[in-house]
C-alpha positions in Angstrom: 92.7 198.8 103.7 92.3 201.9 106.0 93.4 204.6 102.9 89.7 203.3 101.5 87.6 204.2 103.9 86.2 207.2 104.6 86.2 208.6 101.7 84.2 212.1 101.3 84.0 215.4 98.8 87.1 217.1 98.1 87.1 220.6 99.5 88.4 223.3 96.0 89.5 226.3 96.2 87.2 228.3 93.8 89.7 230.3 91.8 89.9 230.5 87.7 86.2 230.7 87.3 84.5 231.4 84.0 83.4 229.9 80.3 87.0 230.2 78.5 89.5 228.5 77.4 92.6 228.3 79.5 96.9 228.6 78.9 98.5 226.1 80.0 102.7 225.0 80.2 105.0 224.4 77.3 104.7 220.5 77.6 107.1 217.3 78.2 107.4 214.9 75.5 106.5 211.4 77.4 107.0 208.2 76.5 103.3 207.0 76.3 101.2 204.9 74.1 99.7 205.8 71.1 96.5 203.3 71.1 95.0 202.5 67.6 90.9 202.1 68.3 88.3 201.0 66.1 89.0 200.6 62.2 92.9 201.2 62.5 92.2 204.9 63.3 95.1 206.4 65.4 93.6 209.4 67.9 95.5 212.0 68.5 94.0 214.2 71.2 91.0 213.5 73.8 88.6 215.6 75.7 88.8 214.6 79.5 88.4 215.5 82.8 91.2 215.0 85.0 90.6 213.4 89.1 94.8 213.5 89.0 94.2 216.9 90.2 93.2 215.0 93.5 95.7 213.8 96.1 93.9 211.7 98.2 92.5 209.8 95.0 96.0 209.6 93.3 97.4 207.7 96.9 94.3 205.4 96.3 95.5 204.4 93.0 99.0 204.2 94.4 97.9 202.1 97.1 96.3 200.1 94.7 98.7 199.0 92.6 101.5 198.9 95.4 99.4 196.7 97.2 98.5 193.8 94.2 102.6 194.1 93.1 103.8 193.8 96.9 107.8 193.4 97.2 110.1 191.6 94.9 110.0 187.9 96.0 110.4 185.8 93.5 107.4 183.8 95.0 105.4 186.8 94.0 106.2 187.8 90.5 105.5 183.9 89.6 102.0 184.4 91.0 101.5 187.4 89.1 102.8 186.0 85.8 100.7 183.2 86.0 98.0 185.4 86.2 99.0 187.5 83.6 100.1 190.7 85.7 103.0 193.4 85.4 103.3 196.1 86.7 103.3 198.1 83.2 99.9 197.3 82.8 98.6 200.2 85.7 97.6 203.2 84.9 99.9 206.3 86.7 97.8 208.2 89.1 99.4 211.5 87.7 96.9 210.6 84.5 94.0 209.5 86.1 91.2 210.5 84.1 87.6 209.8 82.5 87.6 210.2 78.7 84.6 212.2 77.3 85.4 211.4 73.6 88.8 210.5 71.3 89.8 213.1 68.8 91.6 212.7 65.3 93.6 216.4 65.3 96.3 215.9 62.6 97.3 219.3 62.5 98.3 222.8 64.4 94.8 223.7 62.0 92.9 221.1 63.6 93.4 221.7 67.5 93.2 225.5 66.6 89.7 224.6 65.3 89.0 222.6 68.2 90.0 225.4 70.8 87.7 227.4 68.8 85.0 224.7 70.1 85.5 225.5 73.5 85.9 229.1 73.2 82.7 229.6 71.5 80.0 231.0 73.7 77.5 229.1 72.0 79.1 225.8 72.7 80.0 226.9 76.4 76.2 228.1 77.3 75.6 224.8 75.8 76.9 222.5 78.1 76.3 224.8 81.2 72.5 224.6 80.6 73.4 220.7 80.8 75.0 221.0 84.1 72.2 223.5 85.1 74.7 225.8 85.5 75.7 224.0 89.1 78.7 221.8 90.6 78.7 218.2 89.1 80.4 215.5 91.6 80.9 211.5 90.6 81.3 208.6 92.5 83.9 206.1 91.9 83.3 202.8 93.9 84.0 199.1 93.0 86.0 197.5 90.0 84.7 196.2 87.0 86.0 194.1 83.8 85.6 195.8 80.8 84.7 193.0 79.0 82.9 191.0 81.6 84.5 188.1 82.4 87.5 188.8 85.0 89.2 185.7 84.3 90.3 187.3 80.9 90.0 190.9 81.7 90.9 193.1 78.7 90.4 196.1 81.1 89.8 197.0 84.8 88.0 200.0 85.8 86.5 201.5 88.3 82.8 202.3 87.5 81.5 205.9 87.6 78.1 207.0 88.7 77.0 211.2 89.4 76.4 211.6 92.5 72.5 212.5 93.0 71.9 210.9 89.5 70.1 213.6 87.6 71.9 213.0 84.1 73.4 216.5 84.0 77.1 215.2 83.5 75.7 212.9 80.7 73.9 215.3 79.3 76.3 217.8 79.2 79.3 214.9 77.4 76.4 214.8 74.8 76.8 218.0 74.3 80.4 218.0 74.0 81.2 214.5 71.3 77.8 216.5 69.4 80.3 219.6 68.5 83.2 217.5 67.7 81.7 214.6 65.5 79.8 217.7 63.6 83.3 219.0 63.5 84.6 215.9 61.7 87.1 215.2 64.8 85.4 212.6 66.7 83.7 209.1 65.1 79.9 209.3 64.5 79.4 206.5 66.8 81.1 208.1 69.6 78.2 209.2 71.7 76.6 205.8 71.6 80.3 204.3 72.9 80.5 206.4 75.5 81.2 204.5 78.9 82.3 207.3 81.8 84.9 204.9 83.9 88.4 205.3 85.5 90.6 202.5 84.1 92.9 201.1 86.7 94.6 198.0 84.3 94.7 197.7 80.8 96.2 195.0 79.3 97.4 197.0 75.8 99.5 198.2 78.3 101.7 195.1 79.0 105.3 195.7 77.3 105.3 192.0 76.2 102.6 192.1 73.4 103.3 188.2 73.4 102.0 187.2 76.7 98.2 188.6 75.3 96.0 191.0 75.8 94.0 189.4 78.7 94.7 189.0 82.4 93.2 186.8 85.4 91.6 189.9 87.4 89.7 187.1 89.8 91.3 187.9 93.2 92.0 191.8 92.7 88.0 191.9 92.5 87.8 189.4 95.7 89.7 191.7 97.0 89.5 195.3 95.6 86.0 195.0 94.0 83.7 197.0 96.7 86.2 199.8 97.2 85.1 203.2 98.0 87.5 205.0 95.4 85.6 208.7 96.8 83.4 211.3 95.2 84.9 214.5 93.3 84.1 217.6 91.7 84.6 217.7 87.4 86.5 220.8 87.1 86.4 221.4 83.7 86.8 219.3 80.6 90.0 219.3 78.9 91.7 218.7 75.1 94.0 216.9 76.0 96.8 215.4 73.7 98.0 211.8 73.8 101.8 210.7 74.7 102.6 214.7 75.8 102.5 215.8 79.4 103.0 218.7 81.3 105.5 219.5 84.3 102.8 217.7 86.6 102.4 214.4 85.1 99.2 215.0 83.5 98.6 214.8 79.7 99.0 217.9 77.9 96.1 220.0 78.2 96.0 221.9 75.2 93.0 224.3 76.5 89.7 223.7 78.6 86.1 224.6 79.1 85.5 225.3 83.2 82.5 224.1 84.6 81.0 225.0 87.9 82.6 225.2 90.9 79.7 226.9 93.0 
């Protein structure tokens, strides 16, 4: 598919610099899904960084999904029943993201203590001396299952690498789910569960809880699995709050930490 190819860095404009945390919009009460993980804890807020902010990469996702759905022949939707496939089961390219770490914030206390996380200097020259205090870019390219075998995919992601491989980014997420799991926000275990991917299908997704939470993701990989998704720039790492979004799509973003632009 020609939208795939050639895919480069994304030129930024290098505006907003600086170590604090940012205002953003009044936000939009959405309709999205509050997911229950691990020991029946429900997670609140998240700290991500957001590739929505990239056009290019957002008609890649489109692409993506328009292409597997196709038109409305009945033909078609048979196929992708029997496979286990609907279209509520993509993620929106207006909140494509990678997740640093889930937060439990069950109060206006708890996200004002976890501004004051990213706002203190401490915790911001923290993770700069991570990132060396330089641009970090990633790499998104192929499509994986989650849970290895794509006959019963669970998930599908697109894996996600840093481009020149130096460990700053994963360094620096260290650095991050450290402060919040000290903080009593985030599970102890997180660091040692953290996977950096994009995910493309989820299956908790599906409206029809019924129909299972697996799906037969054989010929999306025949088809989709070398793609060359691009490589972009992590802005900054975001609180973000689940099932609210602001005026552009994009979760909620509660405040930020900016990285590096230059």
């Amino acid at each position: 598919m020609e939208l795939f190819k050639n895919s480069s860095k994304q030129s930024l404009s290098l505006q907003n610099r600086g170590h604090s945390s940012t205002a953003h919009p009044t936000p939009l009460a959405g309709k999205g899904k509050q997911i229950v993980q691990g020991r029946g804890e429900v997670f609140t807020h998240f700290i991500s960084f957001p590739l929505a902010i990239y056009p290019e990469l957002k008609k890649k996702v489109d692409a993506f999904r328009n292409s597997i759905l196709g038109n409305n022949n009945d033909n078609k939707q048979r196929t992708l029943a029997e496979k286990g496939i609907e279209e509520s089961m993509f993620v929106s390219p207006n909140t494509f993201h990678l997740t640093v770490v889930m937060l439990k914030l069950e109060n206006e206390k708890d996200v004002d203590a976890a501004l004051a996380i990213l706002k203190d200097k401490s915790f911001s020259a923290s993770v700069m001396h991570a990132l060396d205090n330089r641009p970090v870019f990633v790499r998104l390219k192929g499509l994986e299952s989650m849970n290895g075998s794509l006959d019963k995919t669970r998930v599908l992601y697109a894996p996600v690498e840093e481009v020149g491989d130096e460990g700053r980014l994963l360094r620096a997420c260290h650095v991050i789910i450290d402060a919040f799991v000290n903080a009593k926000f985030a599970a102890e275990n997180a660091k040692s569960r953290l996977k950096l991917h994009a995910t493309m299908m989820n299956a908790s997704y599906r409206r029809d809880k019924s129909k299972g939470m697996t799906f037969d993701a054989r010929e999306i990989h025949k088809e989709f699995g070398e793609i060359n998704w691009g490589e972009y720039l992590i802005r900054e790492a975001q609180l973000s709050k689940r099932s609210w979004y602001d005026s552009s799509g994009y979760y909620h973003c509660c405040g930020s930490l900016p990285f590096p632009l230059e």
